[in-house]
N, C-alpha and C positions, 0 to 999 in steps of 0.2 A: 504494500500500500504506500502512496507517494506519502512525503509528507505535510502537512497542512501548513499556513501560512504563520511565520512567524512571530513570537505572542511580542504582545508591546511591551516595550523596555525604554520606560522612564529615564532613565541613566543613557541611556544613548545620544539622546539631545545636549550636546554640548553649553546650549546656550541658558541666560540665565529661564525662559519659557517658554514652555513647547504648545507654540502658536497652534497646530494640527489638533494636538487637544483642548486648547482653549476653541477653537472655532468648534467642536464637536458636543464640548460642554455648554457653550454658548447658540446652538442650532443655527449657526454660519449669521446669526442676528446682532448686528452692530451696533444697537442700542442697547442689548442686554450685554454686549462683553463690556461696554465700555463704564456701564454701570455694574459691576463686578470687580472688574479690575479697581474702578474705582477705591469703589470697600475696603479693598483688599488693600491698597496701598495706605490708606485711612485705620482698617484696622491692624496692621503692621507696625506701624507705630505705634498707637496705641499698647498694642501688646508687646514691644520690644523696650517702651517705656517701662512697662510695669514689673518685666522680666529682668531690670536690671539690677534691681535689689537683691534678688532669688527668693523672693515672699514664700513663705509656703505652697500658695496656691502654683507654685512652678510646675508641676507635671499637665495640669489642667490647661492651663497658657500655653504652653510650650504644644500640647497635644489637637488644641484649640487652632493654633499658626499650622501647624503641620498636617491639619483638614482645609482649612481654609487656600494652601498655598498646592496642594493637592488635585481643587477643585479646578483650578488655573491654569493650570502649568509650570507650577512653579518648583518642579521636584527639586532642585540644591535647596530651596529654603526648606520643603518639608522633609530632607534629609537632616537637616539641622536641626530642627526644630525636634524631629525625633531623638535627635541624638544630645541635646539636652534633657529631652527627656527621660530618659535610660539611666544615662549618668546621674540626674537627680536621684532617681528610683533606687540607685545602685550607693548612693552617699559619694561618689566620686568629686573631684574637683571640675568646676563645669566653667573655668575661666577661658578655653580655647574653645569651648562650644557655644558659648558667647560672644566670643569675637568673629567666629564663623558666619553663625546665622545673622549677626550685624549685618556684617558683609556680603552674606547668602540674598538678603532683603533688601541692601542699598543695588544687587547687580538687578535685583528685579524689578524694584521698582523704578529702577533708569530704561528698562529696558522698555516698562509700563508706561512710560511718560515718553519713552519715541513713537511708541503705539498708540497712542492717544495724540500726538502730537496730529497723527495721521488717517485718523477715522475723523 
């Protein structure tokens, strides 16, 4: 039997958003991406503000970014965002998974705002 077509691999999109799934989560509708995306750069902040202390509620935030960046395309932030969340879970030191997902979130929300520049 041949084999069937290759499964999707998140990680293969080099870049900081994999447009093919945002247009598929968004039903190719340029007013629902752009108000998504929106949100999403809106609650990125929000939640990278509140994650900088490491409040308790850390695993919840962190699990919370990592749905939402998920939803998008935004797999490097929702790798990060998982992987603060693990290391909290696990009592680890979560200072490079903080400066990660910082920066996991600054590549996409730049990426967010050339895409928006252009819808």
């Amino acid at each position: 039997m041949p084999p069937g077509p290759p499964a999707a691999n998140p990680t293969a999109n080099p870049g900081p958003l994999d447009f093919d799934h945002l247009e598929r989560m968004t039903l190719g509708e340029k007013a629902l991406e752009r108000e998504v995306l929106e949100m999403f750069v809106a609650q990125s902040a929000r939640l990278l503000d509140a994650l900088a202390t490491l409040p308790p509620e850390t695993p919840a935030l962190a699990h919370t970014l990592k749905g939402s960046a998920r939803a998008i395309g935004a797999f490097r932030v929702a790798e990060c965002a998982e992987a603060l969340e693990v290391a909290i879970g696990q009592g680890e030191n979560c200072a490079n998974c903080q400066i990660e997902l910082k920066a996991a979130v600054a590549d996409a929300c730049a990426a967010i705002d050339a895409l928006l520049q252009r819808l």
